[in-house]
C-alpha positions in Angstrom: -20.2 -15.1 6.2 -17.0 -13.4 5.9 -14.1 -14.6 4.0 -10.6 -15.4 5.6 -7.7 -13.6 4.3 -4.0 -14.3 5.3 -1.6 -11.2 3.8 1.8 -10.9 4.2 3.9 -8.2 4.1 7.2 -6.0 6.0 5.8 -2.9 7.1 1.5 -2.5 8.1 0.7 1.4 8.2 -2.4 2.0 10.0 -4.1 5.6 9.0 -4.9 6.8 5.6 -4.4 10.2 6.1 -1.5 12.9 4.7 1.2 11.2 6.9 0.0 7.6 6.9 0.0 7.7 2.7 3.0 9.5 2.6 4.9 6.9 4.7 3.5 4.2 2.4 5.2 6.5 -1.0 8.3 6.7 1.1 8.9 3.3 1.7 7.9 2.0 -1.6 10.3 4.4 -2.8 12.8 2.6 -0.4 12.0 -0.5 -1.9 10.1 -2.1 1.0 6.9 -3.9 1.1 4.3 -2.2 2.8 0.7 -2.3 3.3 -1.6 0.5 4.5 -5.1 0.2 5.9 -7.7 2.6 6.7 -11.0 1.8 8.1 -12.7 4.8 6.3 -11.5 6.3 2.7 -8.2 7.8 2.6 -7.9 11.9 4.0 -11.2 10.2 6.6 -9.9 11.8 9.4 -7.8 15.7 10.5 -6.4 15.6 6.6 -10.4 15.7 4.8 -11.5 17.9 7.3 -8.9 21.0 7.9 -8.5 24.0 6.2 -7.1 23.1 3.5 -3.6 25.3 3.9 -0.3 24.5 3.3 0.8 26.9 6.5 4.0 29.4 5.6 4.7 29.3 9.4 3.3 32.3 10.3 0.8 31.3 12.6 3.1 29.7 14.8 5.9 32.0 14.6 5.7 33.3 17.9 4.1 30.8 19.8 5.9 27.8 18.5 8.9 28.8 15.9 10.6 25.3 15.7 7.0 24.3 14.3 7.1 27.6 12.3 10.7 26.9 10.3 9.1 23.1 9.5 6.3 24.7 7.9 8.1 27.2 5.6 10.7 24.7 5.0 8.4 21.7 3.7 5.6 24.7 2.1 9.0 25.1 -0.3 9.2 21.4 -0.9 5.5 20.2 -1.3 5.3 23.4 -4.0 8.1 22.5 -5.4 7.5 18.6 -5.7 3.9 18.7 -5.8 2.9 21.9 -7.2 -0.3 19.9 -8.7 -2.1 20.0 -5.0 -1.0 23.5 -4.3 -2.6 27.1 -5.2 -0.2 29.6 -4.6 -1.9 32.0 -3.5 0.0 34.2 -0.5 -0.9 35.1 2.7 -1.6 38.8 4.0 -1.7 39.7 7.8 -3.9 42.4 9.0 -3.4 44.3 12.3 -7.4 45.6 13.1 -8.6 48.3 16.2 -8.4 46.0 19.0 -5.8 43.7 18.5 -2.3 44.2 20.2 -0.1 46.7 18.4 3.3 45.0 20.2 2.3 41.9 18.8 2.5 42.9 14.9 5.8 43.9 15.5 6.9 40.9 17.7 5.5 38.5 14.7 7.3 40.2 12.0 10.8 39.8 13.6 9.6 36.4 14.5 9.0 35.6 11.0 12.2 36.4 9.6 14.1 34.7 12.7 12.3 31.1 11.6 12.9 31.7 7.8 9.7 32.8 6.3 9.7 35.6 3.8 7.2 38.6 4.7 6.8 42.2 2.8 5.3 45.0 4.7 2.8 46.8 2.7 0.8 50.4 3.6 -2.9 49.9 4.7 -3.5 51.8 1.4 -1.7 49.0 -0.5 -3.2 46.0 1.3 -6.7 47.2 0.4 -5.8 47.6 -3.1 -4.9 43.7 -3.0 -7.8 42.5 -0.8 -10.4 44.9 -1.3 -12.9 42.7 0.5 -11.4 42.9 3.5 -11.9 45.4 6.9 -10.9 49.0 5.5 -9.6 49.7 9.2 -6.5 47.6 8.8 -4.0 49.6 10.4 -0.8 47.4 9.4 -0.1 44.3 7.6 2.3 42.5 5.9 2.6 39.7 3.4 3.8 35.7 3.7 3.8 32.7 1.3 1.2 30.7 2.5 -0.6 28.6 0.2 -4.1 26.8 -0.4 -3.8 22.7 -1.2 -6.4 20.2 -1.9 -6.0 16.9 0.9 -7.7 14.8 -0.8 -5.8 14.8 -3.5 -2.3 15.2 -2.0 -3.4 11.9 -0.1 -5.0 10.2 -3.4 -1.6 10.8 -5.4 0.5 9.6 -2.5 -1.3 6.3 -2.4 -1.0 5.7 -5.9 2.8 6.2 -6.6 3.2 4.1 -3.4 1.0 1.6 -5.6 2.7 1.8 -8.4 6.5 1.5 -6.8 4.5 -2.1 -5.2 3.1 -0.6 -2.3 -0.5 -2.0 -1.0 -3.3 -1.1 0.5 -7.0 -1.6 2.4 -9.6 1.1 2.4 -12.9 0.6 4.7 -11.1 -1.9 6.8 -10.6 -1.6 10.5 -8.0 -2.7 12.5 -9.4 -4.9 15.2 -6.2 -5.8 17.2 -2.4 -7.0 16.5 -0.6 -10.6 17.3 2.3 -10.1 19.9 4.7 -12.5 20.6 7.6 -12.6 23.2 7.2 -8.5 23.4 7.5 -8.3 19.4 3.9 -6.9 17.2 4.1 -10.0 14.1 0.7 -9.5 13.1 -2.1 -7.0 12.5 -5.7 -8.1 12.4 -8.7 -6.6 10.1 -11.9 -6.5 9.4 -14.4 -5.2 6.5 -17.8 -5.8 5.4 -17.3 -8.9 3.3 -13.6 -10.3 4.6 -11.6 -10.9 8.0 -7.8 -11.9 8.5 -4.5 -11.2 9.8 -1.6 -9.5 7.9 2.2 -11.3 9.0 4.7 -8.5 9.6 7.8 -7.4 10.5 6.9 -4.0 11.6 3.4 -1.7 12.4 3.9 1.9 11.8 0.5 3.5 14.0 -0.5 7.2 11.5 -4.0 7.0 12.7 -4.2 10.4 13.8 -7.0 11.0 16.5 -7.8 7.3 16.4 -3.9 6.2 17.1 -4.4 6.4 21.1 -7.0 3.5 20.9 -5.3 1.6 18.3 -2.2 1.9 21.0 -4.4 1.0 23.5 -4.6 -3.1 21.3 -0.8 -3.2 21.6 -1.2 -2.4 25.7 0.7 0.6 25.2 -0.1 4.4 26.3 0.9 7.7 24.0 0.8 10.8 25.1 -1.9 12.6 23.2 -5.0 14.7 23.3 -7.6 15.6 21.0 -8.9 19.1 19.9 -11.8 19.5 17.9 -11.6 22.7 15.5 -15.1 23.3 13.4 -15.5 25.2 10.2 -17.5 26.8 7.7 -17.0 26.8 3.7 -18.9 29.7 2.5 -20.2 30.0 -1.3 -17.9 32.9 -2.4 -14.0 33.8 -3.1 -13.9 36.6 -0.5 -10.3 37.3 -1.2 -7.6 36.2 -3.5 -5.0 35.5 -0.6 -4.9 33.5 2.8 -6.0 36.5 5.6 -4.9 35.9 9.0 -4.9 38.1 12.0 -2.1 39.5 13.8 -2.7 38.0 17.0 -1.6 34.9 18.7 -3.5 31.6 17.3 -7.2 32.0 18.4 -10.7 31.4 16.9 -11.8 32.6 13.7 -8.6 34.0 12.8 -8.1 32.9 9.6 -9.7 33.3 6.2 -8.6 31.0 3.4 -9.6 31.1 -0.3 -10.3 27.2 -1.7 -11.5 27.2 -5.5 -14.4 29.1 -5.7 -15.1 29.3 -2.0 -13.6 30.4 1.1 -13.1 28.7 4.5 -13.4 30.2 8.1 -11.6 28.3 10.3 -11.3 27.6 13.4 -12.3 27.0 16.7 -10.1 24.4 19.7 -12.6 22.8 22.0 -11.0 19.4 23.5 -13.0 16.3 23.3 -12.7 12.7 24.1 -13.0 10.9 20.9 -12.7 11.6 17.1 -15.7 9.9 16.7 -19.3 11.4 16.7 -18.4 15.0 16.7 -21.4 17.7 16.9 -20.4 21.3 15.9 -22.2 23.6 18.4 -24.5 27.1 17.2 -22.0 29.2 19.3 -19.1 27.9 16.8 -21.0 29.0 13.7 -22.4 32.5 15.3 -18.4 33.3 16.6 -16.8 32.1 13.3 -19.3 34.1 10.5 -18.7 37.4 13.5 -15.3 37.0 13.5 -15.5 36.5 9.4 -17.1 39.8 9.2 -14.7 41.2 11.2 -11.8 40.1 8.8 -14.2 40.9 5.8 -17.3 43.0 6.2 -20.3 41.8 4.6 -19.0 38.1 5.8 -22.4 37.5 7.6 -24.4 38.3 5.7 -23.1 35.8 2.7 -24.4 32.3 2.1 -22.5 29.5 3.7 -22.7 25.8 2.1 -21.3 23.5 4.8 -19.7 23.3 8.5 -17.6 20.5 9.3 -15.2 19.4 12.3 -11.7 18.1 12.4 -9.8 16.4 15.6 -6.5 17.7 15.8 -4.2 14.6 17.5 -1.8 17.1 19.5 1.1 16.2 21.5 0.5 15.9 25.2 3.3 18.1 26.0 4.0 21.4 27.4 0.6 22.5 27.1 -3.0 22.3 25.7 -5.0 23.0 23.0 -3.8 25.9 21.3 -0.9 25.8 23.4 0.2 22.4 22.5 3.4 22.6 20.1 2.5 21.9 16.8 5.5 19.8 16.2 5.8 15.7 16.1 7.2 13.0 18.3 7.7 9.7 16.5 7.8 7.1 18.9 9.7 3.6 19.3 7.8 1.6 21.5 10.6 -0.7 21.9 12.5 1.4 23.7 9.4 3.5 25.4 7.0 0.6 26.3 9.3 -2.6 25.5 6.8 -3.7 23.0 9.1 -4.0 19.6 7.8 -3.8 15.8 5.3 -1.1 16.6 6.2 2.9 16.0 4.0 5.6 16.1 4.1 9.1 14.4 2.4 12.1 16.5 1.2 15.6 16.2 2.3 17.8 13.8 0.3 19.0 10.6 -0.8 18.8 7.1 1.8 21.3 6.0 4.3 19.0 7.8 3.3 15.5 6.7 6.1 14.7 4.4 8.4 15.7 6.7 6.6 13.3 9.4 6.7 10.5 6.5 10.7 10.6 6.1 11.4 10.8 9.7 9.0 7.9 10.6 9.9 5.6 7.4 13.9 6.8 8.5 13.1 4.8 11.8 11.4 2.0 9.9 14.2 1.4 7.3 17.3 1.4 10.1 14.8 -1.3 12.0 14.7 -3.4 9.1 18.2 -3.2 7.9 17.7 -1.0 5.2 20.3 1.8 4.5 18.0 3.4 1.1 17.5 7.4 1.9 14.4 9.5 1.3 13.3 10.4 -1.7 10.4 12.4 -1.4 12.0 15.5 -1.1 13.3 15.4 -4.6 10.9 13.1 -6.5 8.2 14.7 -8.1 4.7 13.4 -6.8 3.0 13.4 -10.0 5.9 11.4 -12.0 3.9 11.1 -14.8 2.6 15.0 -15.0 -0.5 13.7 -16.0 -3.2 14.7 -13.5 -6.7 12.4 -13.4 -9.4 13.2 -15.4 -11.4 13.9 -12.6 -9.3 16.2 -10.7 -10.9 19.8 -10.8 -8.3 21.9 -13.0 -8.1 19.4 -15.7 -12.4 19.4 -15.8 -12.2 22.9 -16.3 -9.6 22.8 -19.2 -11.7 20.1 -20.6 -15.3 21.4 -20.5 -16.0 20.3 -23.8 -15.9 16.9 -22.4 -18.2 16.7 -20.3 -21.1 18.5 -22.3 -24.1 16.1 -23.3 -23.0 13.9 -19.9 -22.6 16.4 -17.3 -23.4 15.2 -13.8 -22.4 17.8 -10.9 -23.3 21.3 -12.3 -21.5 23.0 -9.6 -18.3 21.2 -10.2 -18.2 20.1 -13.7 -18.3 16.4 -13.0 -19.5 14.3 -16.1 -20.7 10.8 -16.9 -17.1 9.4 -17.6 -15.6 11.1 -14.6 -17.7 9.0 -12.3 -17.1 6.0 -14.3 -13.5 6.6 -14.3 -13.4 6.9 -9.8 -15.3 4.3 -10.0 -13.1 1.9 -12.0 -10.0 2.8 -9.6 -12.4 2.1 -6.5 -13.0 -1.5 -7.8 -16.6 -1.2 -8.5 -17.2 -0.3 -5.1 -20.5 1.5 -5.3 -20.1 4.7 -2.8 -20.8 8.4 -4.0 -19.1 9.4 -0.5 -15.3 8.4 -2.2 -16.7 8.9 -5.5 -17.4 12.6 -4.3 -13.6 12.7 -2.7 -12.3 12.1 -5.8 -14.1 14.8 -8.0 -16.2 17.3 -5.5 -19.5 15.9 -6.7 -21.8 17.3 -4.6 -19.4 20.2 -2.8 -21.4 22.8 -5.2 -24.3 25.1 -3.9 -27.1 22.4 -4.3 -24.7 20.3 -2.2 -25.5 17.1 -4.0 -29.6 17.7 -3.9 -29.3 17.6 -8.2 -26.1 15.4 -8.8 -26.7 12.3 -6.0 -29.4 10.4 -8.0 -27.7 10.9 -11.3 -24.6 9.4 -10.5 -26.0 6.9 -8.4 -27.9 5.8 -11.9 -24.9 5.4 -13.4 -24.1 3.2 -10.9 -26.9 1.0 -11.4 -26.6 1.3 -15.1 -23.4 -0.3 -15.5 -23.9 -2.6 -12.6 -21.9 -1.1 -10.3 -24.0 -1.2 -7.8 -26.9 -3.4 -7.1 -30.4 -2.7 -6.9 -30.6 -3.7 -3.5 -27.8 -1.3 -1.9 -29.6 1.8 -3.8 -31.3 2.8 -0.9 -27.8 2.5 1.6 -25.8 4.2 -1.0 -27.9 7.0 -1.3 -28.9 7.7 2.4 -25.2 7.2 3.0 -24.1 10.6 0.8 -27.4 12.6 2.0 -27.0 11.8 5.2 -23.1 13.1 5.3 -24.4 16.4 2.8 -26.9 16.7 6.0 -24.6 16.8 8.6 -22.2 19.7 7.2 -25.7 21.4 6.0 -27.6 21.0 9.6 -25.3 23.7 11.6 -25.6 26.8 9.4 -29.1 25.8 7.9 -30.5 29.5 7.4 -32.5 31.8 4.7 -31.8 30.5 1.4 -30.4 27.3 2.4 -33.1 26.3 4.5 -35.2 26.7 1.3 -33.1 25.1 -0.7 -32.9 21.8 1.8 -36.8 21.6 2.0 -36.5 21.3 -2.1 -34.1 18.6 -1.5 -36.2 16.8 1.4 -39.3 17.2 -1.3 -37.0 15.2 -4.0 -35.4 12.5 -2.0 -38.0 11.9 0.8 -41.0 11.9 -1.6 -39.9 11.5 -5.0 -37.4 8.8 -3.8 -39.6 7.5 -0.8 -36.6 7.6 1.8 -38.8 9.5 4.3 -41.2 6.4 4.6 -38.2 3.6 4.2 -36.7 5.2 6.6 -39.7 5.1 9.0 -40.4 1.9 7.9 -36.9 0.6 9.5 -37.6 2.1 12.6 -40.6 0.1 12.8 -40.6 -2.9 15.5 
C-alpha cells in the first residue's frame, strides 16, 4: 500500500528539465519556498535528449532574429556564470555546391544585425581549422557557438536551489491539481511507494512536451505543438568546432563536437505525444548522408546511439521549423480565469535561464515579492568545486579510480557510483546513476560496466536482491533503444556479445520469457 504524504509549500514547479530547475534556483535565490516534481529524473524530457549546444543564434538569424539576439545574449551569460557546463568550442558555417549563394550573404548581415560576432575566413583557412570537413566549402565564416552538457546544467541547478531551501520530487507524477473558487491550491502526486497532495499558493507548469496534458488537469488549453527531432552520437571527434550549414534550418544541418564524440542532429517530424517515440530508418539513412556531406567519410564511421527529443513549440505563426523559437509565459488568470497556475512555453536550452527569470518574475509580483533575479550574476557553481563524478574532474583524477574502475569508456570508478548513489538516496537505478557520470555512453554502451555497478549496488545494499533483475533490464533496455536504429557492422557484433552476456550468462532471455508466460 502506498503511504500518504501531505507537503506544503508556496510555489509547485512541475518539469525537471533546463527551465523547470532553473525556476526552482531562481526562486530559492528569491527567497521563496518552492518545490519541484518530475515524474522521470531530471533533463527526462527535450533537455537529455537535444544536441547538446548552447546556440550563438546563428541558426535562427534569419528566420527568427528576436530568438537569434536571446541566444547570443544568454550564450554570454551561461559561459560566463556557468562556464563549468560549457565547452567553448566555436562554430564555423560552411557554404557547399548546392546550397543558395544569396543566403550566405543574407545570414552574415543577419548575424551582425541580432548581435552575434562572426569572422569570415578563406575556404583555404577554414580547411586548415576543420580539416575533416567537405574540401568543396566555397565560403564560411565563424560564430561563438558552444557545446554544454544538460544533464549537468540541470543537476547543478537543482542543487543550489536545494541548498538556498528549495525542494524537490524525482519519479513522481503529477496526477491532477485541487481548484477552488477558480484558484489551483493544491497539486496531487504519485510515485511507486507514496501518494499525496502538496498545499500551495502557486503552480508554475515547465513540463515541456508533457505541459499540454498537465494543462489539460487544470481544464485549461495552451497553444502548443510537438516536433520530434532524432539524432545520432557517433564514436569520433569529427571536428573541433560546431559545423553548421549555410542554409535556412533543415535536417542534418548541423554537426556538433560533445567530448569524445560528435552528434548529427536533426530532423522535425510533428507528432502527437512525447511519449513512445520510434526513430524511423529514413532519419538515420538522411542524417549519416547529410553527415558525409558536411564531413566526408561520415558514413562510413561507427555510430553508438540514436535518440529522439520532442521540441514543445509555440503554436504561433507557423509550424515545425517555422514555429518561432521564442517563449510565451502564460497567466492563466488572466487567459483562462483559472488563478495560481502559470505556464512557461517554447523556447530552448540555450534560452532556459532566461525563460527561468521571466517566469519566476511573474511568480514573485503574484506573491508579493519585490526580490530581483539573480541568476544572471551569481555563479552556478558557488562553491567551484565540481562533483567527483562529473567527467573533467575524472579525467584530472585518473589515479583515483585505478584498482576500482567501473565504466572503461568513461572513467567511472567504484567510489563514483557510490558517491551518485548517496545523493539519489539509495535509490537503486543505473539509468540516473548513468546521468550523473556517463556510465555506459562509451563504445560498449554499458555491455561491460551494467553488471559491475549494479554489484556494487547489491554489495552495499543499495539495492535488493529482488529488484536486480528490474534494475538491470531497466538500463539494457534504454542502451537498446538508442542502439536498435543504427544497429550495423561492428555494432551488430558487438550487441550479439552483449545478448550472449546478459541473456545467457545472466538468464534475462528466459526471465523474460518466463513473464510472458500465462
Amino acid at each position: 500500500m502506498l503511504r500518504e504524504t501531505k507537503l506544503k509549500t508556496d510555489v509547485v514547479i512541475v518539469g525537471g528539465g533546463a527551465t523547470g530547475c532553473g525556476i526552482a534556483r531562481d526562486l530559492a535565490l528569491r527567497g521563496i519556498d518552492a518545490l519541484l516534481i518530475e515524474q522521470k529524473d531530471v533533463a527526462y524530457g527535450a533537455t537529455g535528449r537535444c544536441h547538446g549546444l548552447l546556440h550563438s543564434g546563428v541558426r535562427y538569424a534569419v528566420s527568427d532574429p528576436h530568438a537569434a539576439r536571446e541566444c547570443i545574449l544568454e550564450n554570454q551569460i551561461i559561459g560566463r556564470v556557468a562556464p563549468e557546463c560549457v565547452e567553448p568550442v566555436g562554430g564555423m558555417v560552411i557554404e557547399l555546391p548546392g546550397d543558395d549563394p544569396s543566403y550566405f550573404l543574407k545570414l552574415l548581415e543577419a548575424c551582425r544585425s541580432a548581435g552575434i560576432k562572426t569572422i569570415q575566413i578563406t575556404p583555404g583557412e577554414a580547411k586548415a581549422l576543420e580539416p575533416a570537413i567537405n574540401p568543396k566549402v566555397t565560403r564560411s565564416f565563424l560564430v561563438p557557438d558552444s557545446s554544454i552538457d544538460p544533464f549537468l546544467l540541470c543537476l547543478q541547478n537543482l542543487r543550489a536551489a536545494e541548498r538556498h531551501g528549495g525542494r524537490y520530487l524525482l519519479h513522481t507524477k503529477v496526477t491532477g491539481f485541487t481548484i477552488s473558487s477558480g484558484k489551483v491550491i493544491g497539486v496531487k502526486f504519485e510515485s511507486d511507494d507514496e501518494h499525496g497532495e502538496v498545499q500551495c499558493k502557486l503552480v508554475i507548469l515547465a513540463a515541456g512536451g508533457w505541459s499540454k496534458q498537465m494543462a489539460a488537469l487544470a481544464g485549461v488549453n495552451i497553444p502548443m505543438e510537438l516536433s520530434k527531432g532524432s539524432l545520432i552520437i557517433m564514436n569520433r571527434r569529427f571536428t573541433d568546432r560546431v559545423i553548421n550549414r549555410s542554409r535556412l534550418p533543415s535536417d542534418g544541418d548541423l554537426l556538433i563536437p560533445n567530448g569524445p564524440t560528435s552528434i548529427i542532429g536533426t530532423t522535425s517530424i510533428p507528432v502527437p505525444s512525447a511519449d513512445g517515440l520510434l526513430i524511423e530508418t529514413s532519419e538515420i539513412e538522411l542524417l549519416m548522408r547529410q553527415g558525409d556531406v558536411m564531413t566526408p567519410g561520415f558514413e562510413k564511421a561507427r555510430s553508438l546511439r540514436a535518440y529522439a527529443g520532442v521540441r514543445p513549440l509555440l503554436a504561433i505563426g507557423g509550424q515545425g521549423r517555422e514555429a518561432t523559437r521564442g517563449f510565451l509565459v502564460i497567466d492563466h488568470e488572466k487567459t483562462d480565469g483559472i488563478s495560481g497556475l502559470i505556464s512557461i512555453l517554447g523556447g530552448k536550452l540555450t534560452t532556459y535561464r532566461l525563460m527561468a527569470e521571466k517566469t519566476a518574475d511573474l511568480a514573485a509580483e503574484k506573491l508579493g515579492s519585490n526580490v530581483k533575479c539573480q541568476t544572471a550574476e551569481r555563479p552556478l557553481f558557488e562553491d567551484a568545486i565540481l562533483p567527483h563524478y562529473h567527467r573533467s574532474e575524472r579525467l584530472s583524477r585518473i589515479h583515483e579510480v585505478e584498482g576500482g574502475l567501473v565504466c572503461e569508456c568513461e572513467m567511472v570508478g567504484r567510489k563514483h557510483i557510490l558517491e551518485v548513489a548517496h545523493e539519489l538516496k539509495g535509490r537503486p537505478d543505473l539509468v540516473d546513476i548513468q546521468h550523473r557520470t556517463r556510465l555506459g555512453m562509451g563504445s560498449c554502451q554499458g555491455g561491460f560496466c551494467a553488471f559491475r555497478a549494479l554489484m556494487i549496488l547489491v554489495e552495499e545494499g543499495i539495492c535488493p536482491p529482488d529488484k536486480v533483475e528490474s534494475v538491470l533490464l531497466s538500463f539494457l533496455n534504454l542502451r537498446w533503444k538508442g542502439i536498435m536504429p543504427i544497429l550495423r557492422d561492428d555494432m551488430a557484433r558487438e550487441e550479439h556479445l552483449n545478448y550472449a552476456i546478459y541473456a545467457s550468462l545472466f538468464d534475462l532471455d528466459r526471465a523474460a520469457h518466463q513473464k510472458e508466460d500465462p
